[in-house]
N, CA, C and O atoms as a CHARMM CRD file, in Angstrom:
* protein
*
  332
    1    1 UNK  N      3.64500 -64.88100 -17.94600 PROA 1      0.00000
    2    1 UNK  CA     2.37500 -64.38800 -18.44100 PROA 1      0.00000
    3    1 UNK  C      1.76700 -65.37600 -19.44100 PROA 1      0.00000
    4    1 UNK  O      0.56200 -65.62300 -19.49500 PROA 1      0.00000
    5    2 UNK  N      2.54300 -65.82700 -20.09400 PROA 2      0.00000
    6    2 UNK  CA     2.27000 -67.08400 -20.92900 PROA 2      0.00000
    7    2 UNK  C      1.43500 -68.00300 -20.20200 PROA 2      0.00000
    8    2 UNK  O      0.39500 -68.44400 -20.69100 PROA 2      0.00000
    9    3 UNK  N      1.79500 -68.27000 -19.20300 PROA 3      0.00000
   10    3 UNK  CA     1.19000 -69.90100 -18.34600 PROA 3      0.00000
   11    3 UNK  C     -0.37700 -69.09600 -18.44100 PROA 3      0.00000
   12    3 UNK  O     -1.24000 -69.53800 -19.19900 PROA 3      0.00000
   13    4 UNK  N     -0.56300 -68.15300 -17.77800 PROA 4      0.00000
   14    4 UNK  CA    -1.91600 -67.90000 -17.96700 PROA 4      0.00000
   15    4 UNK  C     -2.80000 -67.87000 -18.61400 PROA 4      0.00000
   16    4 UNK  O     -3.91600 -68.01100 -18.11300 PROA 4      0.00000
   17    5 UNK  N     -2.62400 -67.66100 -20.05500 PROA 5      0.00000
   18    5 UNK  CA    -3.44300 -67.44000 -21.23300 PROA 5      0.00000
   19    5 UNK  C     -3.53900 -68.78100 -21.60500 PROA 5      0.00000
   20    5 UNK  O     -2.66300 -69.63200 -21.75900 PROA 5      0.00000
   21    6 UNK  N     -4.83600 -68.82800 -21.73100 PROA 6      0.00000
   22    6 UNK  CA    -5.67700 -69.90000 -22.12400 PROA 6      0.00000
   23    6 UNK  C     -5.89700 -69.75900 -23.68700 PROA 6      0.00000
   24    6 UNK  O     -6.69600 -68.88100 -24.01300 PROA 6      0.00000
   25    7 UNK  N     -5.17300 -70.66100 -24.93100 PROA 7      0.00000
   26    7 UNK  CA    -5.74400 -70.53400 -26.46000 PROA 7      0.00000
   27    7 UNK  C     -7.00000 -71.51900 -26.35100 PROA 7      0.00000
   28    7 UNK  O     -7.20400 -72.54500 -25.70200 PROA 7      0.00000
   29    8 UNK  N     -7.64700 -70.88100 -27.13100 PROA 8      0.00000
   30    8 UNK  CA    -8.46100 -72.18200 -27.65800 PROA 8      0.00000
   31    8 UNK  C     -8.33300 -72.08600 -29.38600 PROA 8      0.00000
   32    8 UNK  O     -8.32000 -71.16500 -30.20400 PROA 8      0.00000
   33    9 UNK  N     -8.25500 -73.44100 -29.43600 PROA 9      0.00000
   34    9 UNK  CA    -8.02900 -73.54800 -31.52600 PROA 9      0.00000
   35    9 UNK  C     -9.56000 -72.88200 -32.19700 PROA 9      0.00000
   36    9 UNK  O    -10.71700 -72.87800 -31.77500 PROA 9      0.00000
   37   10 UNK  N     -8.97500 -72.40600 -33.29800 PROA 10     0.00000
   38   10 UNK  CA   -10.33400 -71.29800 -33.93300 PROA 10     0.00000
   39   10 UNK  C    -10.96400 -72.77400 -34.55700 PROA 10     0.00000
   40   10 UNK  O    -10.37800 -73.83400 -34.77400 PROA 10     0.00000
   41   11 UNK  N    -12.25100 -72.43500 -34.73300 PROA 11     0.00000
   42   11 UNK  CA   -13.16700 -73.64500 -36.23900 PROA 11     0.00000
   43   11 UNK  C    -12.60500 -73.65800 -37.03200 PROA 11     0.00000
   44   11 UNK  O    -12.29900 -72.63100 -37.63700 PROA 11     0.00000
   45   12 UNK  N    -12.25900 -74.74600 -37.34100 PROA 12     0.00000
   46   12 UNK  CA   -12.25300 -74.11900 -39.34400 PROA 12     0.00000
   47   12 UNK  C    -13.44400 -73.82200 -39.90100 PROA 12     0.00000
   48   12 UNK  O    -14.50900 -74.24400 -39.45100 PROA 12     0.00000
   49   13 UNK  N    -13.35300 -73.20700 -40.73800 PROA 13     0.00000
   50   13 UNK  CA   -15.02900 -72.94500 -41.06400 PROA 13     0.00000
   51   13 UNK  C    -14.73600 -73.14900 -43.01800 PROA 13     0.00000
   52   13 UNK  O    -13.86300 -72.36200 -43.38500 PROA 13     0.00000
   53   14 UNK  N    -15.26900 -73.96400 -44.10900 PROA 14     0.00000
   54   14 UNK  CA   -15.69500 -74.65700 -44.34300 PROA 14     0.00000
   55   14 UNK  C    -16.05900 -72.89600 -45.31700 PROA 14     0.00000
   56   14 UNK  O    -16.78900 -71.98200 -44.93600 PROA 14     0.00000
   57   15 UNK  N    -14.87000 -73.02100 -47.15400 PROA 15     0.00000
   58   15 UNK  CA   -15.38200 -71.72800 -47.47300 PROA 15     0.00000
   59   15 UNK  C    -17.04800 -71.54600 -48.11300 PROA 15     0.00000
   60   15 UNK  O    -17.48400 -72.65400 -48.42600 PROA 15     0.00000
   61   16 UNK  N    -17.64800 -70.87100 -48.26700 PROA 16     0.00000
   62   16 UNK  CA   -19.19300 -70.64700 -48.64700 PROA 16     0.00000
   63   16 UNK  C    -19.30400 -70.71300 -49.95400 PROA 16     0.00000
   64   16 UNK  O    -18.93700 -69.68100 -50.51500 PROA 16     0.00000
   65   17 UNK  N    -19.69600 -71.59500 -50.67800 PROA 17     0.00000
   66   17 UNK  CA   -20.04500 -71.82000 -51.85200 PROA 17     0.00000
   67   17 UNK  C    -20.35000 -70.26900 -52.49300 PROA 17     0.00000
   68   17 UNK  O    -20.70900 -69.29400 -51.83300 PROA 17     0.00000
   69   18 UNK  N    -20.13300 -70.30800 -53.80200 PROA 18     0.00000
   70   18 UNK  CA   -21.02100 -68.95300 -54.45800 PROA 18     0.00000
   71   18 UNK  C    -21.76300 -68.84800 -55.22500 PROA 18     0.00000
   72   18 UNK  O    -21.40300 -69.04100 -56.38700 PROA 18     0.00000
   73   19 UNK  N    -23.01100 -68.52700 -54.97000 PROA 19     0.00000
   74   19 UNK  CA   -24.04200 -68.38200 -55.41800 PROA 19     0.00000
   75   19 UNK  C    -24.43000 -66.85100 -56.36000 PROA 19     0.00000
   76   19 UNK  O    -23.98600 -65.70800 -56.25700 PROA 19     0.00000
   77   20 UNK  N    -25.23400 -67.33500 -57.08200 PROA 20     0.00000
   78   20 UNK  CA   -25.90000 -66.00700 -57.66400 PROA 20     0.00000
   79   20 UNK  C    -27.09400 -65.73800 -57.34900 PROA 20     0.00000
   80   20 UNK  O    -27.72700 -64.91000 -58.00400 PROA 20     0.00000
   81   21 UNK  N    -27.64700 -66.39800 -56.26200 PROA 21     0.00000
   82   21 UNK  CA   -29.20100 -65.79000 -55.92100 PROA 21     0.00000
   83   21 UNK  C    -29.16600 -64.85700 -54.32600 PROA 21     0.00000
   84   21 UNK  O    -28.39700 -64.75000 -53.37100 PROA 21     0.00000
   85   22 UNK  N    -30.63300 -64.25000 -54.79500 PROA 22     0.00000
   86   22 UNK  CA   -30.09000 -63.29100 -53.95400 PROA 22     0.00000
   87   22 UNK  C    -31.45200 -63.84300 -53.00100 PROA 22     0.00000
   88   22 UNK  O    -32.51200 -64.19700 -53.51700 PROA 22     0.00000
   89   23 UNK  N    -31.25100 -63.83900 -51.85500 PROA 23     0.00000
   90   23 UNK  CA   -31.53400 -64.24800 -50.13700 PROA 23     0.00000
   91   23 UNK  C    -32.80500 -63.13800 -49.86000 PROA 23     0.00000
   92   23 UNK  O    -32.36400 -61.99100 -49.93100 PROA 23     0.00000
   93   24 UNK  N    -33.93200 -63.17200 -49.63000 PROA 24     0.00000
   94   24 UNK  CA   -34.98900 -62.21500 -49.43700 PROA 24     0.00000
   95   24 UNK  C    -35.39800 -62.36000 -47.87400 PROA 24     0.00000
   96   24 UNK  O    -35.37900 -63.56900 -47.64000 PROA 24     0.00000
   97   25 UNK  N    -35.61200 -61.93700 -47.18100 PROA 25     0.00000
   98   25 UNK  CA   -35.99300 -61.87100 -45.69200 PROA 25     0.00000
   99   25 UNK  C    -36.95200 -60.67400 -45.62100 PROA 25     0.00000
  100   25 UNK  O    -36.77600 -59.47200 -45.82000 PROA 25     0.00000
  101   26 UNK  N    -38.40100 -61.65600 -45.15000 PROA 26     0.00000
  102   26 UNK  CA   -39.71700 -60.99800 -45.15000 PROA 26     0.00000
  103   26 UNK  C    -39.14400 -59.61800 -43.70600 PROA 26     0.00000
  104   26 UNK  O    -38.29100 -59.67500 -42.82000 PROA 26     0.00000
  105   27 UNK  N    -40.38000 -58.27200 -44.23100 PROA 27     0.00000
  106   27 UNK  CA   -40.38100 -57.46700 -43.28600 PROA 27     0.00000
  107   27 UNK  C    -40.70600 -58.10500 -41.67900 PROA 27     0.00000
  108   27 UNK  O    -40.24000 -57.58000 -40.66800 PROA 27     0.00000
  109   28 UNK  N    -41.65700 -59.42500 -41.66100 PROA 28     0.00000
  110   28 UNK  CA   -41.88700 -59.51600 -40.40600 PROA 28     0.00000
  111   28 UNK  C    -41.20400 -60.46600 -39.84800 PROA 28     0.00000
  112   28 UNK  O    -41.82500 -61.38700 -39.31700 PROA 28     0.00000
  113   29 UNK  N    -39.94200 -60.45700 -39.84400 PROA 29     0.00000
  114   29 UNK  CA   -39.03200 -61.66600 -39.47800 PROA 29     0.00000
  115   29 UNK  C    -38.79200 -60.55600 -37.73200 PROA 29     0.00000
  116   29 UNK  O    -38.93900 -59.33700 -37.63600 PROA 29     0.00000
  117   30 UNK  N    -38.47900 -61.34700 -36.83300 PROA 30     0.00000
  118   30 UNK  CA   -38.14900 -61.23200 -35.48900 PROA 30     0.00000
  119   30 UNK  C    -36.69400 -60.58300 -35.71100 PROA 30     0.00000
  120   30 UNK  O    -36.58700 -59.40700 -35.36400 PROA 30     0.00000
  121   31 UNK  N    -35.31500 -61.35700 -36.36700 PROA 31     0.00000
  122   31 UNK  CA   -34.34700 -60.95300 -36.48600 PROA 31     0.00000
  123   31 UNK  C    -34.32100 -59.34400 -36.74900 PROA 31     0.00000
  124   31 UNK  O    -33.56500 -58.74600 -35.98400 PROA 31     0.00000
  125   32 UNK  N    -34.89500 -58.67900 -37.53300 PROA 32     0.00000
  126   32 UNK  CA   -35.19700 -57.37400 -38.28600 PROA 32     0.00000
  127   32 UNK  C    -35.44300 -56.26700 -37.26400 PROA 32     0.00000
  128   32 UNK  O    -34.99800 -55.11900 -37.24900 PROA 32     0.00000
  129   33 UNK  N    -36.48700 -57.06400 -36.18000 PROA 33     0.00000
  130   33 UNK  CA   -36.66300 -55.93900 -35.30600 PROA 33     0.00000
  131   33 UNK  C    -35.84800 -55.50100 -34.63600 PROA 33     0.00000
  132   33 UNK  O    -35.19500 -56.44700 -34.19700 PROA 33     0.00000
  133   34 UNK  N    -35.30100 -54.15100 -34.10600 PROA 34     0.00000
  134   34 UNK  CA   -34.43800 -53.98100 -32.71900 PROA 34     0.00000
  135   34 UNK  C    -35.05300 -54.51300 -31.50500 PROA 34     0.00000
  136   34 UNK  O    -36.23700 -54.35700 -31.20900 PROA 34     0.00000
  137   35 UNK  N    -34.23200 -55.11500 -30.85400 PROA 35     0.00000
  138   35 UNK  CA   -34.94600 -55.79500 -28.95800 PROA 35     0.00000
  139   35 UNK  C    -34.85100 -54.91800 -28.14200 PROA 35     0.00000
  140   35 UNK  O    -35.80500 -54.82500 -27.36900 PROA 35     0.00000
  141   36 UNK  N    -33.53800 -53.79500 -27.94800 PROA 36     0.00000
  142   36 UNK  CA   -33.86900 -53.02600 -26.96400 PROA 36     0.00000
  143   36 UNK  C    -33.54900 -51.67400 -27.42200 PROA 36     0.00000
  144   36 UNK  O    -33.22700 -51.02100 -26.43000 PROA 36     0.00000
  145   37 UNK  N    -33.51900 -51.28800 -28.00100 PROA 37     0.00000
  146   37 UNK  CA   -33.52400 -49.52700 -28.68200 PROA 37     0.00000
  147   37 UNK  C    -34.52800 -48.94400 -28.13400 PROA 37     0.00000
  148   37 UNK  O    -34.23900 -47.89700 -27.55500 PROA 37     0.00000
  149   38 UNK  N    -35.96400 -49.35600 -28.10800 PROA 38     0.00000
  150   38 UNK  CA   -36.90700 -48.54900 -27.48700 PROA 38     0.00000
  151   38 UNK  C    -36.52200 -47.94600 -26.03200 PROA 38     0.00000
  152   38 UNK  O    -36.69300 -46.80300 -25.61000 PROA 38     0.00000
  153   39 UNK  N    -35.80200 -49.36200 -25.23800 PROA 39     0.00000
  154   39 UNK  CA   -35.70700 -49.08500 -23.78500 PROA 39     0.00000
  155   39 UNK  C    -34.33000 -48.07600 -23.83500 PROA 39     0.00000
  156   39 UNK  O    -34.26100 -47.00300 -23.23500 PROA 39     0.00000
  157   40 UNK  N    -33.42100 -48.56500 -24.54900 PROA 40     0.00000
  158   40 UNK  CA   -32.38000 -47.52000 -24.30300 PROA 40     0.00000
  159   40 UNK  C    -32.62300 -46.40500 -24.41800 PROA 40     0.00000
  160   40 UNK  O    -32.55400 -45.55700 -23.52800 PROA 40     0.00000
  161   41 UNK  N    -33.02800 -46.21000 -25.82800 PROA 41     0.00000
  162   41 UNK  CA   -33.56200 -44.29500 -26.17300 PROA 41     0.00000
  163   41 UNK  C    -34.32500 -43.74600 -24.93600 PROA 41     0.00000
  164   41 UNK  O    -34.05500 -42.65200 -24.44000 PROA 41     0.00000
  165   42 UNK  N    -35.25500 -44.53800 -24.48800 PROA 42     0.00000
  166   42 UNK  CA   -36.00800 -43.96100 -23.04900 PROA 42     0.00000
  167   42 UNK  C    -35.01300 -43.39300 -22.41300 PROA 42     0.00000
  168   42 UNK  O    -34.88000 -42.17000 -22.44000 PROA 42     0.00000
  169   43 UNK  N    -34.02200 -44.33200 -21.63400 PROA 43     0.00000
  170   43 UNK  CA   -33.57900 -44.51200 -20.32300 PROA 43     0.00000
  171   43 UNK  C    -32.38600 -43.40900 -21.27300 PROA 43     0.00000
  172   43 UNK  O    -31.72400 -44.33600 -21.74100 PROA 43     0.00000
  173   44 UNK  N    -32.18400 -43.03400 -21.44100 PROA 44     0.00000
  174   44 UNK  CA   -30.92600 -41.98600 -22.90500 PROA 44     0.00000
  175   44 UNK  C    -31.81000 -40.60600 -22.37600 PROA 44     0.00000
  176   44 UNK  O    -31.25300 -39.79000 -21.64100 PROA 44     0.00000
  177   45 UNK  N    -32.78300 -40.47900 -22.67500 PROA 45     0.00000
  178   45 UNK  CA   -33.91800 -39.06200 -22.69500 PROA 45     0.00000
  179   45 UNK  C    -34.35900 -38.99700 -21.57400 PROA 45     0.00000
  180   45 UNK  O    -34.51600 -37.87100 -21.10200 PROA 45     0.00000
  181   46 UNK  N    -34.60700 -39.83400 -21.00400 PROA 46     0.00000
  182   46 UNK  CA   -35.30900 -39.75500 -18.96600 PROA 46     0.00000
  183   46 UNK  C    -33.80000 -39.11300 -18.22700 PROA 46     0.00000
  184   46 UNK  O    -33.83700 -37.94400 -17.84300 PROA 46     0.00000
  185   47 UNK  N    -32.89900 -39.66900 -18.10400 PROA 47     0.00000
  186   47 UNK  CA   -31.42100 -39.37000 -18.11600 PROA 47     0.00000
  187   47 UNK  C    -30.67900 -38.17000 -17.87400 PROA 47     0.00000
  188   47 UNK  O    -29.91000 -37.68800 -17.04200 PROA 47     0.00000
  189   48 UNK  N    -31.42100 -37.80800 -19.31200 PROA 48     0.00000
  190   48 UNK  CA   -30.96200 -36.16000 -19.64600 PROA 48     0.00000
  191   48 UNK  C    -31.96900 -35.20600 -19.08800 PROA 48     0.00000
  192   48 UNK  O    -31.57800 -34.06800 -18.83000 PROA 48     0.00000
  193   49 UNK  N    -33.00200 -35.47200 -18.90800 PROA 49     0.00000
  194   49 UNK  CA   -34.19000 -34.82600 -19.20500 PROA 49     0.00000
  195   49 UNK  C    -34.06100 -34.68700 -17.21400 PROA 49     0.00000
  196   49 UNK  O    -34.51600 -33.64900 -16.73300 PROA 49     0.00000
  197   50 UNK  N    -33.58300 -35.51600 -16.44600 PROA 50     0.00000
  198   50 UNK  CA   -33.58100 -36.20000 -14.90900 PROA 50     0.00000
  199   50 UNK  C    -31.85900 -35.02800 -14.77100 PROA 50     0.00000
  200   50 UNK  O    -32.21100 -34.15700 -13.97600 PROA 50     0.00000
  201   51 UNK  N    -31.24000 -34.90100 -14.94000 PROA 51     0.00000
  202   51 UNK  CA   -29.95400 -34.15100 -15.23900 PROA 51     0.00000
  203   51 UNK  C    -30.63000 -32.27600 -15.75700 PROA 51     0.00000
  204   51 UNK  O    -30.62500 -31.38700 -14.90600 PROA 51     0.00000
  205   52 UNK  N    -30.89900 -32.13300 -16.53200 PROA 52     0.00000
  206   52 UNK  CA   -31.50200 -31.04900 -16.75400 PROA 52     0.00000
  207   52 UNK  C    -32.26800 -30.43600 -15.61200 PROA 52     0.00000
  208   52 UNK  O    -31.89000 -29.32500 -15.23900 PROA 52     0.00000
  209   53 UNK  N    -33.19400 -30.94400 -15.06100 PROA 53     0.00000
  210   53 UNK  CA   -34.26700 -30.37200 -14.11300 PROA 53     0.00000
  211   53 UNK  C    -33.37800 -30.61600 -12.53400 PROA 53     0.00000
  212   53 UNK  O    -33.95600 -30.29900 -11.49400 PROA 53     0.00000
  213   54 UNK  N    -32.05300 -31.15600 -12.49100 PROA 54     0.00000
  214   54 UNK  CA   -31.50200 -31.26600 -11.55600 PROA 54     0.00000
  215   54 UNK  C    -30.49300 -29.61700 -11.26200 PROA 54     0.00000
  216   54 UNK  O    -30.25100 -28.91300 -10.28200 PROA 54     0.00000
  217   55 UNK  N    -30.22200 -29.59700 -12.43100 PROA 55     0.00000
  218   55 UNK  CA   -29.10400 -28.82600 -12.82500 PROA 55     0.00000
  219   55 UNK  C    -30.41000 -27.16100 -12.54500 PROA 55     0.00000
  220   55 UNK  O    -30.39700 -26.37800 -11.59500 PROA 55     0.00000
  221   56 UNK  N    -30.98000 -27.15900 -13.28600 PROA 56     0.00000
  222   56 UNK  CA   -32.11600 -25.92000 -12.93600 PROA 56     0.00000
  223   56 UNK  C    -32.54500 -25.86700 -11.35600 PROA 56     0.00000
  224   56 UNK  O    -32.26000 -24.89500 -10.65600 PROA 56     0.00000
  225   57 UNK  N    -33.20800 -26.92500 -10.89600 PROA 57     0.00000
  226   57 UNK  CA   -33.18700 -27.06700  -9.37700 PROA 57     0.00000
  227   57 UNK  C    -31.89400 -26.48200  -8.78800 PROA 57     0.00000
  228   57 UNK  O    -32.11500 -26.02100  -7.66900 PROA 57     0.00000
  229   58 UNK  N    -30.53800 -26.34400  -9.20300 PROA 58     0.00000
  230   58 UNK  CA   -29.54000 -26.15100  -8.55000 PROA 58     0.00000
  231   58 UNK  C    -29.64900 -24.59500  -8.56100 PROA 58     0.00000
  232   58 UNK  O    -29.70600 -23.88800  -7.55500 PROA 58     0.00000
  233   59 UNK  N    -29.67300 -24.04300 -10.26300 PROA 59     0.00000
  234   59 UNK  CA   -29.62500 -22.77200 -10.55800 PROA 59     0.00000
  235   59 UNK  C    -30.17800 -22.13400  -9.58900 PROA 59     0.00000
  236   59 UNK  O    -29.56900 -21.44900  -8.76800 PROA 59     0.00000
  237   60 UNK  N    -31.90800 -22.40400  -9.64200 PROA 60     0.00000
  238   60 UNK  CA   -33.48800 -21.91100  -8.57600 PROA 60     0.00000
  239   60 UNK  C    -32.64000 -21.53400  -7.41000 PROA 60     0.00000
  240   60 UNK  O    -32.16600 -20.41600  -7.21000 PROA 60     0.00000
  241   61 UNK  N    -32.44800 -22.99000  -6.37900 PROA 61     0.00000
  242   61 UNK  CA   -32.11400 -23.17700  -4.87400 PROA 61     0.00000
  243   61 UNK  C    -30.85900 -22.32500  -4.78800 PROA 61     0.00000
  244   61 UNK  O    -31.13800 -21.30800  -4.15400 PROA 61     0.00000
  245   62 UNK  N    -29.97000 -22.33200  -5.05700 PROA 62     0.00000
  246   62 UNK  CA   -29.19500 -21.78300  -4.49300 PROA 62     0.00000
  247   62 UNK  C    -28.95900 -20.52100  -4.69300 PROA 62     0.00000
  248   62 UNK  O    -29.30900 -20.26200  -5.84400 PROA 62     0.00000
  249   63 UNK  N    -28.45600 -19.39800  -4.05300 PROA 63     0.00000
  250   63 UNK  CA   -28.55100 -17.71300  -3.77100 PROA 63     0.00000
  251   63 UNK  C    -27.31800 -17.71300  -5.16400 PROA 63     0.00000
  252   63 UNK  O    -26.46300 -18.56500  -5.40800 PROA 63     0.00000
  253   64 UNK  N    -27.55700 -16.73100  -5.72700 PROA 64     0.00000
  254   64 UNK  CA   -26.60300 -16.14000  -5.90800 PROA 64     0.00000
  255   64 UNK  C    -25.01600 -15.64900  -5.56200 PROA 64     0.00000
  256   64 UNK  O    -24.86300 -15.22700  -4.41600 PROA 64     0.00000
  257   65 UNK  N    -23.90300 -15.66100  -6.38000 PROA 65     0.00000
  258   65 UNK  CA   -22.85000 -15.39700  -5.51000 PROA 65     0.00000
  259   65 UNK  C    -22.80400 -14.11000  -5.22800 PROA 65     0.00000
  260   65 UNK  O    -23.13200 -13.35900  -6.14600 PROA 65     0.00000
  261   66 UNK  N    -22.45900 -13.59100  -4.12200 PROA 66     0.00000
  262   66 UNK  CA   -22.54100 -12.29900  -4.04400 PROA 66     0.00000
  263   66 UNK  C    -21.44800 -11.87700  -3.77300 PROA 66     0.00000
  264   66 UNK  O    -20.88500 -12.62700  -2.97500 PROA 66     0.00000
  265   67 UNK  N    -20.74600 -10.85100  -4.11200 PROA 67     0.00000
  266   67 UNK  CA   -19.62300 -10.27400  -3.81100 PROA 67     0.00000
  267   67 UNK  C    -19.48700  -9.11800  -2.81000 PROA 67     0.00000
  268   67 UNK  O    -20.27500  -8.17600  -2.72300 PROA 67     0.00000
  269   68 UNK  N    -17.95200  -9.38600  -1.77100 PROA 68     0.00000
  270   68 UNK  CA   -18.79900  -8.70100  -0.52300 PROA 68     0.00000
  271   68 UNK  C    -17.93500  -7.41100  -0.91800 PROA 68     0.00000
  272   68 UNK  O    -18.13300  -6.50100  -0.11300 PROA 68     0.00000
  273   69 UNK  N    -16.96300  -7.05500  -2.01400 PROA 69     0.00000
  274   69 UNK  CA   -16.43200  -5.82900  -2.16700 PROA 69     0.00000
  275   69 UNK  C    -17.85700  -5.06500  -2.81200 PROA 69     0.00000
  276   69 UNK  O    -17.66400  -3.86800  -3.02200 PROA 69     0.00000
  277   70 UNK  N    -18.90300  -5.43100  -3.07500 PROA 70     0.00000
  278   70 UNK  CA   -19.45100  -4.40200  -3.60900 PROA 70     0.00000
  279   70 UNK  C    -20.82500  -4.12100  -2.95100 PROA 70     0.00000
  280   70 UNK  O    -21.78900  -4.58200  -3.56200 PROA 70     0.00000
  281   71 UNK  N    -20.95600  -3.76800  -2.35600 PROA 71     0.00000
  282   71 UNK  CA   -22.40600  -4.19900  -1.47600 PROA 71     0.00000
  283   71 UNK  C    -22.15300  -2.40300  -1.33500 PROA 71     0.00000
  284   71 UNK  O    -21.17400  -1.84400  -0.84100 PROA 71     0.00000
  285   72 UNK  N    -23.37200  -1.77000  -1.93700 PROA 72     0.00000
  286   72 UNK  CA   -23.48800  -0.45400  -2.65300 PROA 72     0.00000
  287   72 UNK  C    -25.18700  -0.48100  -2.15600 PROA 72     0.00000
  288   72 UNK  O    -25.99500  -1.39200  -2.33500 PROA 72     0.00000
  289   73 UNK  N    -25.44000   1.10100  -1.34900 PROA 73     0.00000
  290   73 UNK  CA   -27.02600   1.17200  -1.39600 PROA 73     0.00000
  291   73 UNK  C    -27.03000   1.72500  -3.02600 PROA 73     0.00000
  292   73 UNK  O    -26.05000   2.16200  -3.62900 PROA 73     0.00000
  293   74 UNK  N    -28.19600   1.60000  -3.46600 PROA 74     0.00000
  294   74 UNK  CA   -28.24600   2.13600  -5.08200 PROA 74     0.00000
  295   74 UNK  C    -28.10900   3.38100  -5.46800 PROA 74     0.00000
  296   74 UNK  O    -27.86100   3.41100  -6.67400 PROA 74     0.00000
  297   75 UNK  N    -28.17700   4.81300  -4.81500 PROA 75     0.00000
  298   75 UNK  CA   -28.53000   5.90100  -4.10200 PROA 75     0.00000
  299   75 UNK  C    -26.62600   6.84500  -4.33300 PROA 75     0.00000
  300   75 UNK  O    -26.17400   7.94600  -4.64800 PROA 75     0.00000
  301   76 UNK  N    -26.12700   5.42700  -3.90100 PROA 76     0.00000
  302   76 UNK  CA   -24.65200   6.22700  -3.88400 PROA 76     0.00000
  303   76 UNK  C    -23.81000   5.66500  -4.92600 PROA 76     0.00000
  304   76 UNK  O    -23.88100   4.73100  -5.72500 PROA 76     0.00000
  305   77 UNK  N    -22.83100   6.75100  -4.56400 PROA 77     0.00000
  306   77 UNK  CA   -21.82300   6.26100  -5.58900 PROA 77     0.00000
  307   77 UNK  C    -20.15200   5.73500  -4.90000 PROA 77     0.00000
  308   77 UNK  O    -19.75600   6.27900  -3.86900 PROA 77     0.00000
  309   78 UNK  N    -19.46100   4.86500  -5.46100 PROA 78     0.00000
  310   78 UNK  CA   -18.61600   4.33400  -4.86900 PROA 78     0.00000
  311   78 UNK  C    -17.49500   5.23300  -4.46400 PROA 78     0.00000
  312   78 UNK  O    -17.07100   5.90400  -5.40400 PROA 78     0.00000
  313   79 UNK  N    -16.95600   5.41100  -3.42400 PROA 79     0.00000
  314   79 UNK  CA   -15.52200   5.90800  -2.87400 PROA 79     0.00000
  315   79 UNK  C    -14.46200   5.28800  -3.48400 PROA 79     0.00000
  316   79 UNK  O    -14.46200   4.11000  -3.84100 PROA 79     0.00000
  317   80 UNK  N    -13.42500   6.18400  -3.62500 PROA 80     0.00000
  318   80 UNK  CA   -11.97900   5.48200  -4.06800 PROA 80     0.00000
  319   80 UNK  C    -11.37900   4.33100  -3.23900 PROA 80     0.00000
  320   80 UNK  O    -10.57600   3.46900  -3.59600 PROA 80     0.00000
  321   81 UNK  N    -12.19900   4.60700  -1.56900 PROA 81     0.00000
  322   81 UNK  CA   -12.05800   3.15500  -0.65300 PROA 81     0.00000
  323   81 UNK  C    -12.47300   2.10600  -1.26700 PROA 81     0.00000
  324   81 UNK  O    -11.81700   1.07300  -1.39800 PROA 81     0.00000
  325   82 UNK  N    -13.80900   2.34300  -1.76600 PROA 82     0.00000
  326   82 UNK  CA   -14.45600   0.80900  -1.71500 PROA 82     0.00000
  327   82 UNK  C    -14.84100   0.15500  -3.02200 PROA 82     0.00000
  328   82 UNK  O    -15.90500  -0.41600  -3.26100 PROA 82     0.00000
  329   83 UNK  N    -13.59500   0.36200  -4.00200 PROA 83     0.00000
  330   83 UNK  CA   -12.83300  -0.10000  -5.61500 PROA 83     0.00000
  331   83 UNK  C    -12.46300  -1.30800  -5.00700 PROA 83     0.00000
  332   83 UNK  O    -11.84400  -2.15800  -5.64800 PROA 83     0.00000
């Protein structure tokens, strides 16, 4: 399993000086904005919303279960047979 794994050596990375000032980044910087949150939240709510009206379509279309021990005109009352 060894032969397979490929290392690669990390950077060194070079520690960061320390500073006492503090770094300001304007509201209209590109970085700041989210890129795709708008599309996800959509496709998140279309989704559910596409699932919901599927699930009701199911409720609508299909009959009821009906049970065949009880199939009663309304009129009567049940026999000790047909418990």
């Amino acid at each position: 399993m060894q032969a397979y794994m490929r290392v690669c050596p990390r950077p060194t990375m070079s520690p960061l000086p320390q500073s006492n000032y503090l770094t300001l980044i304007p509201l209209s910087d590109s970085r700041l904005r989210p890129q795709r949150t708008k599309a996800l939240f959509g496709l998140v709510v279309s989704s559910l919303l596409l699932l919901l009206l599927l699930l009701l379509l199911l409720l609508l279309l299909l009959p009821a279960a009906q049970n065949q021990h009880c199939r009663l005109s309304p009129n009567t009352r049940p026999t000790p047979s047909q418990h």
